[in-house]
Backbone bond lengths (Angstrom), bond angles and torsions (degrees), N, CA, C in turn:
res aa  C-N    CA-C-N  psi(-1)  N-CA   C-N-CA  omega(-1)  CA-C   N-CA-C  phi
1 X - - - 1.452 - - 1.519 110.22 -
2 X 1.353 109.67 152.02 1.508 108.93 170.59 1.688 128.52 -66.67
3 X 1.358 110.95 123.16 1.571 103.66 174.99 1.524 116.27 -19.23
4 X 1.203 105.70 142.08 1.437 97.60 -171.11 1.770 101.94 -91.72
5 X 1.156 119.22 164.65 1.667 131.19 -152.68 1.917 95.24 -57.35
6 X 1.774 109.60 -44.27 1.416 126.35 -146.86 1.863 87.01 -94.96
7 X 0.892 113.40 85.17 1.751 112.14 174.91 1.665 121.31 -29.12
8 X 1.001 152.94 121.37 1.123 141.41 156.57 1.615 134.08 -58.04
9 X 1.302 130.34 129.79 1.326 115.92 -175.05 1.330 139.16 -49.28
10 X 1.611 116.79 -17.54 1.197 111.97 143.98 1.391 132.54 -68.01
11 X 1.342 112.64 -33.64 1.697 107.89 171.87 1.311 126.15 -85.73
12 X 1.134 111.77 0.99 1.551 127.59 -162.16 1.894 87.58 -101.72
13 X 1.716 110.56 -44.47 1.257 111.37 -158.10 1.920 91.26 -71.82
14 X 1.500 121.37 -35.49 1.503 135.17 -165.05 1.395 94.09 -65.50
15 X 1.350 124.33 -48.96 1.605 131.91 -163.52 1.666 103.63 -69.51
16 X 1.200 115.92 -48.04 1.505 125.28 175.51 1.551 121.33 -59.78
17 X 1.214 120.10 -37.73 1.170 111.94 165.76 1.639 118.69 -114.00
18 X 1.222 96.16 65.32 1.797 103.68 -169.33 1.697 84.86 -112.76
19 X 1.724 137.10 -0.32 1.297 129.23 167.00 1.478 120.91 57.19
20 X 1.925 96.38 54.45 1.378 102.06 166.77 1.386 142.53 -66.23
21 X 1.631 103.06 38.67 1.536 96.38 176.15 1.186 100.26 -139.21
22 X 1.340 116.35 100.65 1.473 129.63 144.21 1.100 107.23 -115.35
23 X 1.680 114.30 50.47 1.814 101.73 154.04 1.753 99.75 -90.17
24 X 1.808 103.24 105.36 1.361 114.76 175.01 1.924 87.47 -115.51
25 X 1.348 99.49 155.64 1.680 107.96 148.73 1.281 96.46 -95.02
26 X 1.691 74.23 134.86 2.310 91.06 175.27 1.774 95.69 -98.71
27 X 1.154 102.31 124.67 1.906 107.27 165.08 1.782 94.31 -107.44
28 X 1.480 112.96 147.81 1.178 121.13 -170.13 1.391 101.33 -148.82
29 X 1.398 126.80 126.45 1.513 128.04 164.67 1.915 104.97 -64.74
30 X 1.598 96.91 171.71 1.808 88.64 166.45 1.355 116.46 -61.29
31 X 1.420 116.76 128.27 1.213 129.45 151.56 1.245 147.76 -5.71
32 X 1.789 99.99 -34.18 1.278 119.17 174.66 1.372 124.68 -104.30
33 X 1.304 99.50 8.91 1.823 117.46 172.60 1.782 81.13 -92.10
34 X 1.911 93.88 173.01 0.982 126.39 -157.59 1.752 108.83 -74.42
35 X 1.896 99.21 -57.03 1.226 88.86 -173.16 1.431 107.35 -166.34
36 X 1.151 135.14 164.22 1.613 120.34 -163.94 1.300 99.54 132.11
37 X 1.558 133.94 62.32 1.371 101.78 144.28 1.648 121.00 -138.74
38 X 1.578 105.36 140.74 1.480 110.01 -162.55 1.320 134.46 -90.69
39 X 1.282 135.05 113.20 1.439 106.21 157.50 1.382 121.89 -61.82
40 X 1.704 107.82 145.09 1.153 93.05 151.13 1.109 157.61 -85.78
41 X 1.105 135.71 167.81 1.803 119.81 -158.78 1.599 86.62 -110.71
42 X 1.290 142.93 53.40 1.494 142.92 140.96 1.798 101.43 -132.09
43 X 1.047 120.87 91.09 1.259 139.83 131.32 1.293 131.82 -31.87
44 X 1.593 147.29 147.85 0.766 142.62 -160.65 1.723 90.02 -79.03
45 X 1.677 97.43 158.64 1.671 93.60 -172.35 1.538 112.36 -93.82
46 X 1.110 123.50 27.68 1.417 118.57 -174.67 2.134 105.38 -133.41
47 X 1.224 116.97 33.93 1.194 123.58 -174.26 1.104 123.06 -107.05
48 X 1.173 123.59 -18.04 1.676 145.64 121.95 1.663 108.26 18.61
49 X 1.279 124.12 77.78 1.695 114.73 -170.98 1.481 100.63 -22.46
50 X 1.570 117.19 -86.04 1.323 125.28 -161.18 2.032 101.26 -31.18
51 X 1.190 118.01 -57.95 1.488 119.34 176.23 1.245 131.69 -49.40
52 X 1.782 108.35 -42.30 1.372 137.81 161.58 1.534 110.56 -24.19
53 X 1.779 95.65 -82.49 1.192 121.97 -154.62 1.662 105.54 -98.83
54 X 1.342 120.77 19.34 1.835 131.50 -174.97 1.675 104.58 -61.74
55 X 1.142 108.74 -35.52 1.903 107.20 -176.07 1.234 109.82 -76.98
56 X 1.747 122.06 1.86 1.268 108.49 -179.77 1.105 98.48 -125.72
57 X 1.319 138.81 9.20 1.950 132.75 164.19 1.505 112.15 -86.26
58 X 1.535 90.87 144.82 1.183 113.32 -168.75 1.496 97.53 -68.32
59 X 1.575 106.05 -178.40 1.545 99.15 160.77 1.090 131.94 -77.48
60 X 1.553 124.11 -5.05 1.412 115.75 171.16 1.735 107.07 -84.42
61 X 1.564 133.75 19.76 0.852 164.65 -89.38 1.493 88.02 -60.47
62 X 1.324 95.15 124.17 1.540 128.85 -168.32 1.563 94.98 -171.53
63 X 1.406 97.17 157.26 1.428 114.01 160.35 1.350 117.98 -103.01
64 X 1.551 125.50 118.67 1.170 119.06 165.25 1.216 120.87 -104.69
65 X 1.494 103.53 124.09 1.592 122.87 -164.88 1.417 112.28 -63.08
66 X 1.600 116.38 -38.62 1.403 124.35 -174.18 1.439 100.79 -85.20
67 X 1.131 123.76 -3.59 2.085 99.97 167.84 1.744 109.91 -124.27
68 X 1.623 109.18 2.75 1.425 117.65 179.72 1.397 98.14 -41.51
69 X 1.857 133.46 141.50 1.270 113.18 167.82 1.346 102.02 -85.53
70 X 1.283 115.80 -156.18 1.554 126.01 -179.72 1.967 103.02 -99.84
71 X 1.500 104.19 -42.74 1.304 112.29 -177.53 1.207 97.08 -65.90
72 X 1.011 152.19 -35.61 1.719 147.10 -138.62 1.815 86.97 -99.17
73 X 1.239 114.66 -41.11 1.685 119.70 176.47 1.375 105.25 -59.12
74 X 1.000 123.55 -47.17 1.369 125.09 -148.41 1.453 115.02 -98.07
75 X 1.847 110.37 -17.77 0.978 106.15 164.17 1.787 127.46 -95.66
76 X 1.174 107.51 -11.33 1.643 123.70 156.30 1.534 109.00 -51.80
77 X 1.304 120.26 -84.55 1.063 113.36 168.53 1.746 136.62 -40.80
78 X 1.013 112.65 -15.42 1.138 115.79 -177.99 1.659 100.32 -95.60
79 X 1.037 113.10 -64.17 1.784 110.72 173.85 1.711 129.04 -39.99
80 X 1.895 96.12 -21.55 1.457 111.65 -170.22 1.598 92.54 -105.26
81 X 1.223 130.79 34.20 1.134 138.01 -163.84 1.686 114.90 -114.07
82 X 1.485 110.32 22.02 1.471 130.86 -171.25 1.113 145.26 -53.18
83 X 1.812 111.60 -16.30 1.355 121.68 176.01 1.664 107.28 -121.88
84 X 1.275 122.35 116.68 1.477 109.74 172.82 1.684 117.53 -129.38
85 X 1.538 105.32 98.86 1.422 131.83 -159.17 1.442 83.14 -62.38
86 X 1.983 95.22 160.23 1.110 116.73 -177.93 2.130 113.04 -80.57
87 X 0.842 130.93 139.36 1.183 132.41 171.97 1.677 110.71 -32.99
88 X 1.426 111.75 -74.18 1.339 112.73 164.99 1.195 94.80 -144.20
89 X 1.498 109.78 151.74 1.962 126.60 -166.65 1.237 87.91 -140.81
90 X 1.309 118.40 168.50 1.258 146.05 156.38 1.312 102.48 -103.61
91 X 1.223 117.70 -64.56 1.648 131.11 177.51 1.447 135.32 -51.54
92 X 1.341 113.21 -9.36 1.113 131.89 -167.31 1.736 142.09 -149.22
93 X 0.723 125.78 179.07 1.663 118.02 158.25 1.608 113.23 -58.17
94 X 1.479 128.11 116.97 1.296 98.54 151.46 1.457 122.19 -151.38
95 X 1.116 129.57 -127.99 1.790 114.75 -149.35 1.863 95.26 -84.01
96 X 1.371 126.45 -33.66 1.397 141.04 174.44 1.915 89.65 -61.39
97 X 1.213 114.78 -38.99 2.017 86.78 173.44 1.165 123.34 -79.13
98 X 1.450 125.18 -45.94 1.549 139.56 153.92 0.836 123.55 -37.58
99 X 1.336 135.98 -41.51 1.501 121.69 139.61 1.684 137.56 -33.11
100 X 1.828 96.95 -68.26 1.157 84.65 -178.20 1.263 120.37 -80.47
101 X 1.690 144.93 1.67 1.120 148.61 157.58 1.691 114.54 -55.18
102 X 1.389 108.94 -45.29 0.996 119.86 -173.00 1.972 119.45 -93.76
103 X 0.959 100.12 -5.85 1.688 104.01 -176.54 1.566 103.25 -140.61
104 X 1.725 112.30 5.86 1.184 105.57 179.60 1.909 116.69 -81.55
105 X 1.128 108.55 -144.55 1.784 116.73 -157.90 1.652 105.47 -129.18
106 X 1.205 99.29 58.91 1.734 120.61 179.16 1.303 108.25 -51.44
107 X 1.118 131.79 28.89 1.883 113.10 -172.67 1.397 89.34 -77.85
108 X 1.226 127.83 -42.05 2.041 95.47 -170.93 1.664 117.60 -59.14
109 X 1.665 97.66 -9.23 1.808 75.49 165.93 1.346 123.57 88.37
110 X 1.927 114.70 6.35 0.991 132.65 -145.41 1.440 109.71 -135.44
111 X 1.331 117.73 -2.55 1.451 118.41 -158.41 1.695 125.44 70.49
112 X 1.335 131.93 -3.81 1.351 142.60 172.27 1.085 100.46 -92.15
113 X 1.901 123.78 154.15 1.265 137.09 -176.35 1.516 87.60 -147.34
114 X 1.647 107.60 142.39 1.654 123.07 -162.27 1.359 86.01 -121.06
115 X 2.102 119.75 -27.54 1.308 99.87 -173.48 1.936 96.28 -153.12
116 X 1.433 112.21 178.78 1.440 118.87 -169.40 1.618 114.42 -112.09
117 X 0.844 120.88 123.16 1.300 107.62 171.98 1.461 124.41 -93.94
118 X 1.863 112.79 121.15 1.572 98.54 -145.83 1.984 97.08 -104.15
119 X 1.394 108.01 157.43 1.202 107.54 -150.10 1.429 123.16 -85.56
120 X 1.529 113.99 -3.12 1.332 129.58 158.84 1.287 124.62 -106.51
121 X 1.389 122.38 -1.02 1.755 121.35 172.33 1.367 85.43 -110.06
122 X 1.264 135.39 -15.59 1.679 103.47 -178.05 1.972 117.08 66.11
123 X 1.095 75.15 23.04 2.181 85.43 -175.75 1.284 93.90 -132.98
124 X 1.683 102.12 171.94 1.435 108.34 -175.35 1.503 101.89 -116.64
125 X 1.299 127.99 164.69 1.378 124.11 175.30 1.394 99.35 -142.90
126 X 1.376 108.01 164.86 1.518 117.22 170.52 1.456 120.01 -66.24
127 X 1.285 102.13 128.20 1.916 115.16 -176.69 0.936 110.88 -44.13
128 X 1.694 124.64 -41.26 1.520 129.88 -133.23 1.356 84.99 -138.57
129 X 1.250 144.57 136.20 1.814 121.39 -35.60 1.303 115.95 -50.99
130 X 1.575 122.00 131.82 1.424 89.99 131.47 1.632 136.54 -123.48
131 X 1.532 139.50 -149.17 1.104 127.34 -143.60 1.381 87.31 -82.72
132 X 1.739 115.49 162.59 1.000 115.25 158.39 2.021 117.98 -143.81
133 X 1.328 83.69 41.43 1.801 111.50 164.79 1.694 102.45 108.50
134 X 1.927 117.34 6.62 1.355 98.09 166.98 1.535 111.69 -80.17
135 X 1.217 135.52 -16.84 1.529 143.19 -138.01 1.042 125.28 44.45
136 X 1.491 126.35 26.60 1.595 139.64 177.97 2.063 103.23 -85.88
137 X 1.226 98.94 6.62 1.982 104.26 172.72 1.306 100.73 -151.25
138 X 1.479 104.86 168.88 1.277 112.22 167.17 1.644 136.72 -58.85
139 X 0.560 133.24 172.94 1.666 120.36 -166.00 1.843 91.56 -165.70
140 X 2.003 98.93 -170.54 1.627 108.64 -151.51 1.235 97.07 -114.35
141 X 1.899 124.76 122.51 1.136 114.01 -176.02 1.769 92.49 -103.59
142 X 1.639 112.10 147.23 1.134 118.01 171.33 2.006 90.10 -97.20
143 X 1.397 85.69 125.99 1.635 95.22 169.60 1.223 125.56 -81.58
144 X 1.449 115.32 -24.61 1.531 119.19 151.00 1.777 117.41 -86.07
145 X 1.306 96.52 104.61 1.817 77.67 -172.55 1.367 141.27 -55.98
146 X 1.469 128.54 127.05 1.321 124.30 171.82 1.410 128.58 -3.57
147 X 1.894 96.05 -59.53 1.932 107.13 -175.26 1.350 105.04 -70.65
148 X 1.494 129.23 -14.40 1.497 113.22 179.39 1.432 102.69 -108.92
149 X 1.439 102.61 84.81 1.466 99.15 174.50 1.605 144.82 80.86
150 X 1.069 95.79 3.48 1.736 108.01 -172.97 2.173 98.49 -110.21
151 X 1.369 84.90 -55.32 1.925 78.93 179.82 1.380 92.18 99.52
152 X 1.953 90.62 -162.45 1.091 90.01 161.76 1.640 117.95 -162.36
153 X 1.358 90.53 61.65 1.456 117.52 166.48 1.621 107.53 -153.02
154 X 1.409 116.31 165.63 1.426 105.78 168.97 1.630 92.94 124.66
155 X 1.637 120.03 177.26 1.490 117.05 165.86 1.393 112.20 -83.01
156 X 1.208 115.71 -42.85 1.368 108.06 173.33 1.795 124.66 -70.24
157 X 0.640 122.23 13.64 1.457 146.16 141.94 1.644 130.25 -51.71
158 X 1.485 97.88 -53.34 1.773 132.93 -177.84 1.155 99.44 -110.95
159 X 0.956 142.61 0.86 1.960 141.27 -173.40 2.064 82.98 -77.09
160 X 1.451 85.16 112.83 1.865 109.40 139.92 1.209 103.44 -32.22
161 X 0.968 108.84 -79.97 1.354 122.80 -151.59 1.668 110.43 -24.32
162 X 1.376 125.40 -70.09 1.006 149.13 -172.71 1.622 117.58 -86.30
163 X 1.622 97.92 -1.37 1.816 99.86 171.14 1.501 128.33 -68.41
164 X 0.791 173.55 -45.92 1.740 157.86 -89.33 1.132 120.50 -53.14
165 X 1.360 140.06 162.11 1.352 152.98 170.18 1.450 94.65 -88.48
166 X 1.401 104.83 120.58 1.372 104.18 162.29 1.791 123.30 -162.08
167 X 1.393 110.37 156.26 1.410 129.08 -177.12 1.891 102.16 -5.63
168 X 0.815 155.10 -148.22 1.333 152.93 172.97 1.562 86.71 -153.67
169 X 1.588 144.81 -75.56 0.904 133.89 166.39 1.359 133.83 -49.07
170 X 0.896 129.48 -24.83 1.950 127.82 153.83 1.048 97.19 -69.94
171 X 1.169 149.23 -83.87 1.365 140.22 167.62 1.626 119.65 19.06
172 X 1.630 95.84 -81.39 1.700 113.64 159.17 1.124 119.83 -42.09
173 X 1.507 117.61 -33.24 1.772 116.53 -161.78 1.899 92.92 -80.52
174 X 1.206 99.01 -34.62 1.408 98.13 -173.55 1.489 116.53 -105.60
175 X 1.004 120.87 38.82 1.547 147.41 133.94 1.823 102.44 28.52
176 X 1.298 104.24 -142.96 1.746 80.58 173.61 1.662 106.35 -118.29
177 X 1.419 126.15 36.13 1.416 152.30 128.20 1.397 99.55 7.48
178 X 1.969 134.39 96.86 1.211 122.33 146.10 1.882 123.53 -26.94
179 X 1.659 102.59 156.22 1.395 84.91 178.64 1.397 78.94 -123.54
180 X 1.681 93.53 160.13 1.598 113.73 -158.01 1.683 96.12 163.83
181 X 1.091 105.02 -156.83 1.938 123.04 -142.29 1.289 80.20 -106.14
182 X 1.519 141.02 129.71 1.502 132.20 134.98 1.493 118.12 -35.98
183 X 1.221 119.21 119.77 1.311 120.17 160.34 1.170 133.86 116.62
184 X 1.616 86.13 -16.14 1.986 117.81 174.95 1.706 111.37 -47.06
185 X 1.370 107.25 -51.50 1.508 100.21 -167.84 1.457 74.24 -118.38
186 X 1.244 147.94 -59.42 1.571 111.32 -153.04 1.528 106.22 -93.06
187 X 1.422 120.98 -172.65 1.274 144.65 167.93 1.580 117.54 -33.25
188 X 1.543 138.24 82.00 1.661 123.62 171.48 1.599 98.59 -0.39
189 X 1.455 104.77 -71.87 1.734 107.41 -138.42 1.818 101.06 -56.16
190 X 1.709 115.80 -8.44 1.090 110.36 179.40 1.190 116.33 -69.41
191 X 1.565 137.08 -22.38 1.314 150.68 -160.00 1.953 106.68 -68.21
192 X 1.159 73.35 151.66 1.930 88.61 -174.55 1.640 95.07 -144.43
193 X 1.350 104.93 129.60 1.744 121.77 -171.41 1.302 101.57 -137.71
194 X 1.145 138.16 132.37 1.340 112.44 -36.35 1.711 126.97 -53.03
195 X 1.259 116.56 162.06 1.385 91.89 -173.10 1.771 122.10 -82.23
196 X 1.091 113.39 -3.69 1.552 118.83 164.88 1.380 109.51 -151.98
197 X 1.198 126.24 125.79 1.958 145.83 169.02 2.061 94.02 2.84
198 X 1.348 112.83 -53.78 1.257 112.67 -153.21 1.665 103.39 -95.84
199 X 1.393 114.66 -20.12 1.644 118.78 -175.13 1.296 96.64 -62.31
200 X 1.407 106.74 173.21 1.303 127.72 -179.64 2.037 114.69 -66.37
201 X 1.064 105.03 175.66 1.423 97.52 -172.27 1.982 97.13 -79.22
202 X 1.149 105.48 -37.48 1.979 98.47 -170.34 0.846 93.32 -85.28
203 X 1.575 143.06 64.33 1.717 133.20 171.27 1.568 88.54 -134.68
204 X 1.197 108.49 128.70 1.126 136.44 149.95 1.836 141.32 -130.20
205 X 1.877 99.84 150.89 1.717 95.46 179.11 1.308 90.88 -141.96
206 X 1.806 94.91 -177.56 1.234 131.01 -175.06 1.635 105.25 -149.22
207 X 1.127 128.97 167.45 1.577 128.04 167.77 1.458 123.94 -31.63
208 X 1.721 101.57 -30.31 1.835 100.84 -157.77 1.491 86.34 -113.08
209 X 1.395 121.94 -45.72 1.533 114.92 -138.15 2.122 96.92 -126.09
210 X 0.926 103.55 149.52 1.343 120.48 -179.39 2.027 117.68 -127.62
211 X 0.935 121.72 126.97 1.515 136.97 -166.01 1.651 98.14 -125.65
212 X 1.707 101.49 108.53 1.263 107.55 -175.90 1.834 101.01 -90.62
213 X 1.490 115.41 -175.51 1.444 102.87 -175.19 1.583 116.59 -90.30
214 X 1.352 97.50 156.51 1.632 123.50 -158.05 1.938 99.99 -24.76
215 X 1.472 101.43 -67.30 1.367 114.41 172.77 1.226 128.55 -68.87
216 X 1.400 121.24 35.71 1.252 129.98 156.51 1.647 117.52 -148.55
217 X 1.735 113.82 22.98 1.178 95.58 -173.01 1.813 99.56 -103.30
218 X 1.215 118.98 -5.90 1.456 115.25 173.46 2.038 97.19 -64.27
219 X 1.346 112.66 -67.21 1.474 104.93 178.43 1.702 121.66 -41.52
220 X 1.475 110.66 -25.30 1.650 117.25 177.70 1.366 112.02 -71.43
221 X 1.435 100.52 -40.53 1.904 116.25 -173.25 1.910 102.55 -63.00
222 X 1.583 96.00 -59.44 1.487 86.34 -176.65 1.401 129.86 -88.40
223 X 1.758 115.43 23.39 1.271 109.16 146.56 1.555 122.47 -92.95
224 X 1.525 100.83 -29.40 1.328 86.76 -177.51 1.810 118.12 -68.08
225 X 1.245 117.54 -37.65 1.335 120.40 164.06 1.899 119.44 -43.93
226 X 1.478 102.72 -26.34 1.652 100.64 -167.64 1.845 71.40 -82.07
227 X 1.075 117.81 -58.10 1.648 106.17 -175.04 1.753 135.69 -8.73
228 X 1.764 87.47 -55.36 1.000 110.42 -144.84 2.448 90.88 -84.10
229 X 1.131 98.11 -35.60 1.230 138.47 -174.90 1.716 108.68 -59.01
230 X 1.280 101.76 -72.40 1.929 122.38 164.09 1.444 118.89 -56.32
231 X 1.410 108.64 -39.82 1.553 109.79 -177.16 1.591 122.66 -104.41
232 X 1.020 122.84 80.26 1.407 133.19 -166.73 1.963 116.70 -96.58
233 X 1.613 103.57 -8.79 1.436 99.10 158.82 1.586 102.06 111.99
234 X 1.620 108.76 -25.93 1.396 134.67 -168.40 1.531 103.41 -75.23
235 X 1.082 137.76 19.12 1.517 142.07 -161.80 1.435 106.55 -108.15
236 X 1.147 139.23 119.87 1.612 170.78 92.27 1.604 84.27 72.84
237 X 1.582 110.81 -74.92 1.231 138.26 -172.70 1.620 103.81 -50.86
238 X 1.030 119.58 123.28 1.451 118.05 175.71 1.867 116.48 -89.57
239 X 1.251 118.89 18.31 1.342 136.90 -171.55 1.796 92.34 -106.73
240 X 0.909 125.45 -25.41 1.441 131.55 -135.01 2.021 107.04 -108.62
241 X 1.399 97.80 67.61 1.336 117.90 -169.30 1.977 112.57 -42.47
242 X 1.978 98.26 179.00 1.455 76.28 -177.24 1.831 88.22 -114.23
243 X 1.126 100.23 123.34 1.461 98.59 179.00 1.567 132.17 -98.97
244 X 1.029 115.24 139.69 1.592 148.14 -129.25 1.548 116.84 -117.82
245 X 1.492 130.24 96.28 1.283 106.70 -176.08 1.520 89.56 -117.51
246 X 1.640 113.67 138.85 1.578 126.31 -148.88 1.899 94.09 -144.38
247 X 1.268 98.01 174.71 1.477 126.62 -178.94 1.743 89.77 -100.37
248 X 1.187 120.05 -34.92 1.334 118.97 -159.53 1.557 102.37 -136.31
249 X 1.356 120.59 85.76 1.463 123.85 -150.41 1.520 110.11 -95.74
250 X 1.657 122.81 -14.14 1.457 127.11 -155.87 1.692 74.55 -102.22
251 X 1.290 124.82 -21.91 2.090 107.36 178.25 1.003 115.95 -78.01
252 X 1.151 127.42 14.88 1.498 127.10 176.04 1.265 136.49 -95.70
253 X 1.156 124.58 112.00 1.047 132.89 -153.88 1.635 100.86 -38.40
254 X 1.633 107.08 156.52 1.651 122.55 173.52 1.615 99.32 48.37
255 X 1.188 143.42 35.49 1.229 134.54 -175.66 1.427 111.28 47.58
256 X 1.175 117.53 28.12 1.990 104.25 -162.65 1.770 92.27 -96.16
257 X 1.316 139.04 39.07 1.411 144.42 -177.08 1.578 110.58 -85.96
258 X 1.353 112.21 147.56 1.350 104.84 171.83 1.593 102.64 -145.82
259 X 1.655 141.49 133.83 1.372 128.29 -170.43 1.479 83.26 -100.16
């Protein structure tokens, strides 16, 4: 069923700190150099939680989680929804820099990333190459899958939010596979642990459902919820479904379901 309109305090509390502001400008050297790419450290000036989130405090100005509506969420986020990078550019910033700026291996402390950390091996790899349709590098997993509703054009398409760097072959293994518990709806003996040769050791699947590792399933939970939250169907773009995270995900209309 669809989230209901009145958020609950657990999802309301998951949605709130899911850290909707990565409106950064990405600057990026060529691609085919080694390494160098920056956020910038001027941000839009109004991202400021308290500023962020001001249309939804009460007057004792607080947020209260138990009367937040769902529309009042969904339309914040959507209005604060201002930069939508190109898939892949030559010309520009795009979803291959935001990645690795953002999921890359910052220890110098500097804003540069030398490598990615991909979201089902739980390892890091080098930024620079990456794939470019052999699967011999890492490549971009949409965590909400494409076939349920995303496409493959639109913002939610390019939404951060729901990007990771990851394995190119785990990737494949986990196909567009709900994530959830091995074994829930199908057969134990169907289960495979790890769920592909190269995933992490706590990853597991089955036919339907896929279980990414331990330390990354809070970041999995609260994208797919910002998903479900941001994309309401109401978008300009007529590609741009209303997406649905359910108990019962294959009833959903247009396939746009996610468990």
């Amino acid at each position: 069923m669809k989230l209901n309109a009145r958020l609950s305090p657990l999802l309301a509390s998951s949605i709130l700190t899911i850290g909707h502001h990565l409106h950064h400008s990405l600057n990026s050297n060529d691609p085919s150099s080694s390494s160098s790419f920056v956020v910038s450290a001027q941000p839009y000036a109004d991202c400021g939680i308290s500023t962020y989130y001001s249309s939804l405090l009460t007057n004792n100005n607080v947020i209260d989680i138990d009367t937040v509506a769902r529309d009042a969420m969904h339309t914040l986020i959507k209005e604060t929804h201002r930069n939508q990078l190109p898939y892949t550019s030559s010309r520009s910033s795009d979803v291959w820099d935001a990645l690795i700026a953002l999921d890359g291996d910052d220890s110098n402390g500097d804003g540069s990333s030398e490598s990615v950390r991909l979201i089902y091996a739980n390892t890091f790899v080098a930024a620079i190459p990456y794939d470019q349709g052999t699967c011999e590098y890492w490549n971009r997993e949409h965590l909400w899958p494409r076939s349920r509703g995303i496409g493959n054009s639109g913002k939610d398409n390019t939404d951060i939010h729901h990007l990771r760097p990851s394995d190119c072959n785990i990737n494949a293994a986990r196909s567009n596979n709900y994530f959830g518990t091995c074994g829930t709806s199908r057969l134990f003996s169907e289960c495979s642990s790890p769920a592909h040769l190269e995933a992490a050791f706590d990853t597991e699947k089955d036919s339907v459902t896929f279980l990414p590792p331990e330390n990354r399933r809070g970041d999995v939970a609260r994208a797919i919820l910002y998903m479900d939250l941001r994309y309401d169907g109401d978008e300009d773009s007529t590609t741009t479904m209303d997406l649905v995270v359910s108990d019962c995900p294959e009833s959903v209309v247009n396939g746009a379901g996610m468990g």
